[in-house]
C-alpha positions as CSV (number, residue, x, y, z in Angstrom):
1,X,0.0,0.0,0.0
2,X,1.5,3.3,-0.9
3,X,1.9,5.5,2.0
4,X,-0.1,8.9,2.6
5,X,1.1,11.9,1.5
6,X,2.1,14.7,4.6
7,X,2.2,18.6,3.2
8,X,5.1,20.0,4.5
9,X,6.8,23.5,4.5
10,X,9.3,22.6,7.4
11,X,13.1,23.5,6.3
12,X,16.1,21.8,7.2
13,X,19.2,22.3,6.2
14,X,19.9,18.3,5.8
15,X,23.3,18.0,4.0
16,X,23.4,13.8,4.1
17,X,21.3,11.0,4.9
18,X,21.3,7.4,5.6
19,X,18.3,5.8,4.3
20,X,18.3,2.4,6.4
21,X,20.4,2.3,9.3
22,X,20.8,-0.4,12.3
23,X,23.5,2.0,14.1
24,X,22.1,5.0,15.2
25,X,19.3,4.0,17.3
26,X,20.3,1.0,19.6
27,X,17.9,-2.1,18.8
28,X,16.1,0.2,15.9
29,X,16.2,0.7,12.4
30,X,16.2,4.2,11.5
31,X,16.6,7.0,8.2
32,X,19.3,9.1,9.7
33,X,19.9,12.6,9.0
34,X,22.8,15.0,9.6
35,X,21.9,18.2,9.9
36,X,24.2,20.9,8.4
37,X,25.5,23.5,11.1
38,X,27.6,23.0,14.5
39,X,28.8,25.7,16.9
40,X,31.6,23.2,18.1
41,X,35.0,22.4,16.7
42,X,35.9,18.5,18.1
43,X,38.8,17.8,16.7
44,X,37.8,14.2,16.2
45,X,34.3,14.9,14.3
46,X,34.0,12.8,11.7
47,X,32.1,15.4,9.9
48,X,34.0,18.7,9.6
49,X,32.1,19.7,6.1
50,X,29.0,19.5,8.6
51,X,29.9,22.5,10.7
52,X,29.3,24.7,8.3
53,X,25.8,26.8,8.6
54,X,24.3,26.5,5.4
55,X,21.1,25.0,2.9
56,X,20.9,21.7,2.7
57,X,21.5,18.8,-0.1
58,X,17.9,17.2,0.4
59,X,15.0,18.8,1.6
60,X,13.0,17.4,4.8
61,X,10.0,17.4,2.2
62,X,11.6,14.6,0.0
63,X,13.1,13.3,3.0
64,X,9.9,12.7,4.9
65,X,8.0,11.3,1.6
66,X,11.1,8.4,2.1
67,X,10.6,7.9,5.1
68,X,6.7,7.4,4.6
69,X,7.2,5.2,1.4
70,X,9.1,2.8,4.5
71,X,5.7,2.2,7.1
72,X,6.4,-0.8,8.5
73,X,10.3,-1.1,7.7
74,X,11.1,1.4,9.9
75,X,11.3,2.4,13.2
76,X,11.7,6.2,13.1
77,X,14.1,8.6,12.1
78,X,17.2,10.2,13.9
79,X,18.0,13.6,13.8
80,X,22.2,14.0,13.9
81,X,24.4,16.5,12.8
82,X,26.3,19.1,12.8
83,X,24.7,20.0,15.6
84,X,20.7,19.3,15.2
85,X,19.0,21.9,18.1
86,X,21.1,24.6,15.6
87,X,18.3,24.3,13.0
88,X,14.9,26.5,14.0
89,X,12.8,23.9,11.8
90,X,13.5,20.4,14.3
91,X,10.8,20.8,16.5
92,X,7.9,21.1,13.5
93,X,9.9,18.6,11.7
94,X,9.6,16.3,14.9
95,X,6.3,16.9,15.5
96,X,5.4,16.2,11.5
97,X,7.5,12.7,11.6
98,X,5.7,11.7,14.7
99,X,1.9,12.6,13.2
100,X,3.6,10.3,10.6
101,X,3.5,7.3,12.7
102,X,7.0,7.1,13.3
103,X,9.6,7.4,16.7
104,X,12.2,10.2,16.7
105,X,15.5,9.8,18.2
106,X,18.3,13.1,18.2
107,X,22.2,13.2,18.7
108,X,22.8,16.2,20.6
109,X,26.1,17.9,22.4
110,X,23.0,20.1,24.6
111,X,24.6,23.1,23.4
112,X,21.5,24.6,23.6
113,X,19.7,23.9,26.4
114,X,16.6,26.0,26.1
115,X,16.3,24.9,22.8
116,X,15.9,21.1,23.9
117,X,13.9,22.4,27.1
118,X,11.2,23.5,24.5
119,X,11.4,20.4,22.8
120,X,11.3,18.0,25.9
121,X,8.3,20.3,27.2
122,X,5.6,19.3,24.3
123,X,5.2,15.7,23.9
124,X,4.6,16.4,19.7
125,X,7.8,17.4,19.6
126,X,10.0,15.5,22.1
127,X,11.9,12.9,21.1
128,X,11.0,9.3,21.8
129,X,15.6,8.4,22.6
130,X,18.1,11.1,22.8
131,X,21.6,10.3,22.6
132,X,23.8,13.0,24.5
133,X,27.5,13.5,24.1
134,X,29.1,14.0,27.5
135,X,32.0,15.3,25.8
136,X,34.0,15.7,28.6
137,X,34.0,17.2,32.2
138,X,32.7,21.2,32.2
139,X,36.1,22.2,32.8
140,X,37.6,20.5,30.2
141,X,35.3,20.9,27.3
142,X,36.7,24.3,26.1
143,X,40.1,22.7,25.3
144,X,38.0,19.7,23.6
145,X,35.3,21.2,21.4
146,X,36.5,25.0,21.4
147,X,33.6,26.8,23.4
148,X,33.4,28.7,26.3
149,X,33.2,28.1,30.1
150,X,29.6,29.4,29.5
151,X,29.0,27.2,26.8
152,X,30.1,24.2,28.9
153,X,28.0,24.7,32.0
154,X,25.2,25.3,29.5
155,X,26.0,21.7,27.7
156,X,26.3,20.4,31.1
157,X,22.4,21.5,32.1
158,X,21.3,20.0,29.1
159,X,22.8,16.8,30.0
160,X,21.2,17.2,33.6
161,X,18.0,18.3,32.5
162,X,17.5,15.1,29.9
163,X,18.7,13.0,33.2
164,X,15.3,14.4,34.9
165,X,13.3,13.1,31.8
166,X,15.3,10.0,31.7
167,X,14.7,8.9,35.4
168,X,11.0,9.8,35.2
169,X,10.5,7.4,32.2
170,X,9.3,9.7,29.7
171,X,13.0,9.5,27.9
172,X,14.9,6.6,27.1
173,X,18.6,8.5,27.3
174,X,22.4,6.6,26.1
175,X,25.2,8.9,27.6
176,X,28.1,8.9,25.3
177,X,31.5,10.0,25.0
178,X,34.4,9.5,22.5
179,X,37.7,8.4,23.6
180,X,40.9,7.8,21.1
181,X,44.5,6.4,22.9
182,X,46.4,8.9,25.3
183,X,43.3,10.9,25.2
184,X,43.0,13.7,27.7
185,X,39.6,12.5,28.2
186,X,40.8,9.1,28.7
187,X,42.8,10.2,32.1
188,X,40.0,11.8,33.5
189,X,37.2,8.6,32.3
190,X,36.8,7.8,35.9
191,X,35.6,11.2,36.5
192,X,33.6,11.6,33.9
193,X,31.6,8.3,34.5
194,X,31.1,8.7,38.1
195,X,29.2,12.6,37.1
196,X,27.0,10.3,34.8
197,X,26.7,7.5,37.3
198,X,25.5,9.8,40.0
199,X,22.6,10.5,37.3
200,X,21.6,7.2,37.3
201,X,23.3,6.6,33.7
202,X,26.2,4.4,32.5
203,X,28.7,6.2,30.1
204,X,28.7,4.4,26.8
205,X,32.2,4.6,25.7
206,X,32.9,5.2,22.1
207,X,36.3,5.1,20.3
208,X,37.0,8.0,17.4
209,X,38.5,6.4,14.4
210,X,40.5,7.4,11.8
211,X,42.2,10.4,13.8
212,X,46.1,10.9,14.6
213,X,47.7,10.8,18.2
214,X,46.5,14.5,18.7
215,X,43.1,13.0,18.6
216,X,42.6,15.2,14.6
217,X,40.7,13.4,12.2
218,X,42.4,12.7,9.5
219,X,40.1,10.5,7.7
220,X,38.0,10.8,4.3
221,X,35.7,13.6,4.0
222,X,32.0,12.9,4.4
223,X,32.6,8.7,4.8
224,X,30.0,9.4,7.6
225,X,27.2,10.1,5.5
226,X,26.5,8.2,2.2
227,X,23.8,9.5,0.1
């Protein structure tokens, strides 16, 4: 049966997608899509060419028609990045995939927290899993992504206040964070997973490929995101 049509004059700026994906949602099968636009500058991201602000490749028109013409092979979609809370058209385009039927997860840093409080606030537009980078410990995420003191105590809140949702069961929440050898973050894991532990979560440990013994990336541009 072909699947309905949804109107739709949401914009993204979507600069890749993955149209069937087993990774991005743990024990679902998702369309993922990386959202163009990041405020951060991880020297490990996997993809630079995303942190640029700018229109998309696809549109979230043709993007939700695919995902439609997949009722019933799909669990939902995931919203990645760049950064995903940078674009002002996630919550309608949220809200529009879940009046499609479908779950919505989101890979966020929390970089900005009222952004996601809006989102977590309006069951339409809150997603069903988020998974949160825990990049590091708030006094140490200036020398790992670039931002501010400010900026990390903001990330930080996020983190805390998806914790709130998380332990109230109307959030299922993975804690991440991305590790390569001799890693500053490495020396301070312990740390880092004890502030998550005390939030009821376990840090999922992730290991950043590709990328030198400075923790650069040095990898192929875009590998990330095959369209």
């Amino acid at each position: 049966m072909q699947a309905p049509k949804l109107s739709s004059r949401t914009q993204l700026p979507i600069g890749g997608l993955i149209p069937f994906s087993a990774t991005d949602w743990p024990d679902h099968l998702t369309m993922t899509l990386f959202l163009n636009g990041c405020p951060l500058r991880c020297s490990y991201c996997h993809n630079p060419q995303l942190q640029v602000f700018g229109p998309g490749s696809y549109s979230w028109q043709d993007a939700l028609s695919l995902l439609c013409s997949r009722r019933g092979l799909l669990d939902g979609v995931v919203f990645s990045g760049g950064e995903p809370l940078s674009a002002p058209g996630l919550p309608q385009a949220i809200a529009e995939a879940h009046a499609a039927g479908f779950k919505v997860g989101l890979h966020t840093s929390g970089y900005l927290p009222g952004r996601l409080d809006k989102l977590m606030t309006h069951p339409e537009t809150r997603p069903e899993w988020i998974g949160i980078d825990v990049k590091a410990l708030p006094e140490d995420l200036p020398q790992v992504t670039g931002c501010s003191r400010a900026q990390a105590q903001r990330m930080w809140e996020s983190f805390y206040l998806l914790a709130v949702y998380a332990r109230t069961g109307r959030l299922s929440l993975q804690a991440r964070t991305t590790l390569w050898p001799g890693s500053g973050i490495e020396a301070r894991l312990p740390e880092l997973e004890d502030r998550v532990a005390q939030q009821g979560l376990k840090l999922v440990r992730q290991w950043a490929h590709d990328v030198d013994k400075h923790g650069v990336y040095c990898g192929a541009e875009a590998t990330a995101i095959p369209t």
